[in-house]
C-alpha positions, 0 to 999 in steps of 0.5 A: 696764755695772756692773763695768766700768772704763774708764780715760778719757786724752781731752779736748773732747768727742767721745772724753768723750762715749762715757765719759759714755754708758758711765757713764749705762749703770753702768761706773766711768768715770776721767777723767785730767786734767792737774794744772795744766790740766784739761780744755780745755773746763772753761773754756769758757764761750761757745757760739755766740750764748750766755754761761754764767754760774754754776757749770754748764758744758752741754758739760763736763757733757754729756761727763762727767757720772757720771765720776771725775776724776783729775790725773795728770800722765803726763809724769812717772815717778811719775804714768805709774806711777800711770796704769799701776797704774789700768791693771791694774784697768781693762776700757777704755782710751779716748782721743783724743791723737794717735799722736805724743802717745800715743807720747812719754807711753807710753799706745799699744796695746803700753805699754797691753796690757804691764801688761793684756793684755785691755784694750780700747783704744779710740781716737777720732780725726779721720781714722782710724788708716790712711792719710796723714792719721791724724796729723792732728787735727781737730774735728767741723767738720772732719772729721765736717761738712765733709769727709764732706759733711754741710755740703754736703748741708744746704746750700741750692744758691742759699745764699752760704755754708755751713750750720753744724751744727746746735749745738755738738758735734753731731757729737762727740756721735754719734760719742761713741755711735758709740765707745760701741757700739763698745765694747760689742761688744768687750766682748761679744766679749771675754767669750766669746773672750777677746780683746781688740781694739782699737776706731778711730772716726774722725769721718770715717768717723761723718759718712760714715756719717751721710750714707751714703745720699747718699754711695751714690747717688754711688756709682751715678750719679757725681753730687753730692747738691744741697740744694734751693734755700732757700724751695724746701724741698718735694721736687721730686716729693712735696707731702707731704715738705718743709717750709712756714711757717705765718703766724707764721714758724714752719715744719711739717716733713712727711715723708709718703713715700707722699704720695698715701695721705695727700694727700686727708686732709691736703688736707682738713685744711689746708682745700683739701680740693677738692685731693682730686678734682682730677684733677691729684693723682687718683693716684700718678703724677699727684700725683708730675708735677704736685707743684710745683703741688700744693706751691704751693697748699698753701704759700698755704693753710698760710702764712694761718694760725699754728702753733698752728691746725696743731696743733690741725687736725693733731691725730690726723692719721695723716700723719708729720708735726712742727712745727720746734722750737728748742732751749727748745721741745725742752728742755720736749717732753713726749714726750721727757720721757716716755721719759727724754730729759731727766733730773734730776742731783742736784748738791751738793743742788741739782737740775738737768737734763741730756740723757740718752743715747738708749738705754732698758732695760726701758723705765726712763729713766737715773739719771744722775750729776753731772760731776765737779769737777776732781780731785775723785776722786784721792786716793779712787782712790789708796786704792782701788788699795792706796795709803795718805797716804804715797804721796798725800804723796810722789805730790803732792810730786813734782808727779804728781797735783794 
């Protein structure tokens, strides 16, 4: 993406999100941000049960680092100006305000394209641009986990309650490279055709998506997808797709969908080999009739003893297979680390980690950049566009950048 400029009006982090996987990938990203306010989510310093201390921000850096940040306040006639004249030079114009938010500052598709028609307008948005709700706002919670199933179908059927997701942002940060590859493809279009479209990614449709194969089975059977009980958590006809906690609490998730193929060698592993010739599992159609009883026995076998045994029995073993880790374990997964999952930013001198997006080229891990501070890049920007410290002076005076 080196080259390509794309100019960021978004705030939180579903929109940011695709901005900072466009930086990881090279282009110059610019992140508008109000003068007095700042992004919301740079004082957010509280996620779940944890408490962020110091300089670092996990979810500002995750959703902006390799940025430029820019305040401009839009509401004012000389800092729509400044907008536009960044307008001119960019390739993308991405945002998440909503369409009565983009209409009153004058940032919609026409006030956009009027001062550069090839200007790819990408826009995130809770619902979608279509229908009766596409004014309406709304979080990853929302729209992506509870309207579009996900809650639902991760729910265990006997659970008083709702299951949340999985961890702060979790669906902002799909979506994010959902509107990312999104971008990617009307750019590729645009270079060969030259025109311009506009993109939508709603978190609607992202979470639909993500629970499409569910969703298609309702669309054929009419019935609802039901979570297993808790603690019932082996699937009804496979002992060899589930999950089974071990004697020290922790939990093997196995997802071995031909279970028969890898059933006598698991069986043995785990030290239930005679499971093997016990004509109740002596092929495919008897191991699927006859999978509870399967499942409990091997419940017993593999709750007598800890994880770090099941490591060592399983090691080499063909089955698919993993052990359920928290975040700390994954933060230090050598095979993740391995392929560039986790990578160093240098902040001010100072060392630190972050996520990097899943995409590998060529087989070589991201270089990434740290997140900017606050307006750090706004009177650099200005100079670049042609301005000079007149301007900076006069923009600053009336109140239309920090």
């Amino acid at each position: 993406m080196k080259g390509v400029r794309v100019l960021e009006v978004a705030q939180w982090t579903f929109v940011p999100a695709a901005g900072a996987v466009l930086a990881d990938w090279g282009a110059d990203v610019i992140k508008v941000e109000h003068p007095r306010t700042g992004d919301s989510q740079r004082g957010l310093r509280s996620l779940g049960h944890i408490t962020i201390e110091g300089d670092r921000n996990p979810v500002m850096e995750h959703a902006n680092r390799g940025k430029r940040s820019m305040a401009i306040d839009m509401s004012t006639p000389d800092g729509h100006a400044l907008l536009m004249d960044i307008a001119r030079t960019a390739d993308v114009f991405l945002t998440n305000f909503l369409p009565e938010a983009r209409k009153k500052l004058k940032i919609d598709v026409d006030d956009m394209r009027a001062v550069n028609p090839r200007l790819i307008y990408a826009r995130g948005s809770a619902y979608g641009p279509l229908g009766a709700e596409a004014d309406t706002g709304g979080y990853d919670m929302t729209g992506f986990w509870s309207r579009a199933a996900g809650a639902m179908g991760s729910t265990p059927s006997d659970l008083e309650g709702v299951v949340p997701q999985p961890g702060p942002a979790y669906g902002d940060s799909i979506g994010g490279m959902t509107i990312a590859g999104g971008i990617a493809a009307a750019l590729f279009e645009r270079e060969r055709t030259g025109h311009a479209r506009v993109v939508d990614i709603s978190l609607l449709g992202v979470g639909v998506w993500a629970s499409g194969v569910a969703i298609n089975a309702a669309l054929v059977s009419g019935e609802p997808w039901v979570a297993n009980p808790a603690g019932a958590n082996v699937a009804p006809n496979n002992p060899l797709v589930g999950f089974y906690r071990t004697a020290d609490g922790r939990f093997l998730g196995l997802s071995m969908m031909q279970g028969f193929r890898y059933f006598g060698e698991f069986c043995r592993r785990v030290g239930v080999g005679e499971l093997a010739d016990d004509e109740r599992f002596a092929g495919h159609e008897a191991l699927t009739e006859n999978a509870a009883a399967a499942a409990q026995i091997l419940r017993s076998a593999i709750a007598a003893r800890p994880l770090s045994h099941w490591r060592a029995a399983l090691e080499g073993f063909d089955g698919q297979w993993a052990v359920v880790q928290n975040t700390v374990e994954v933060a230090a997964d050598p095979q993740l680390r391995a392929n560039g999952g986790i990578v160093d930013v240098e902040t001010d001198g100072e060392r630190a980690e972050l996520v990097a997006s899943p995409v590998l080229f060529d087989e070589t891990p991201l270089r990434l950049r740290p997140m900017p501070e606050f307006a750090a890049d706004t009177e650099q920007l200005i100079l670049e566009l042609g301005g000079d410290w007149d301007r900076i002076t006069a923009l600053k005076e009336s109140g239309a950048i920090a």
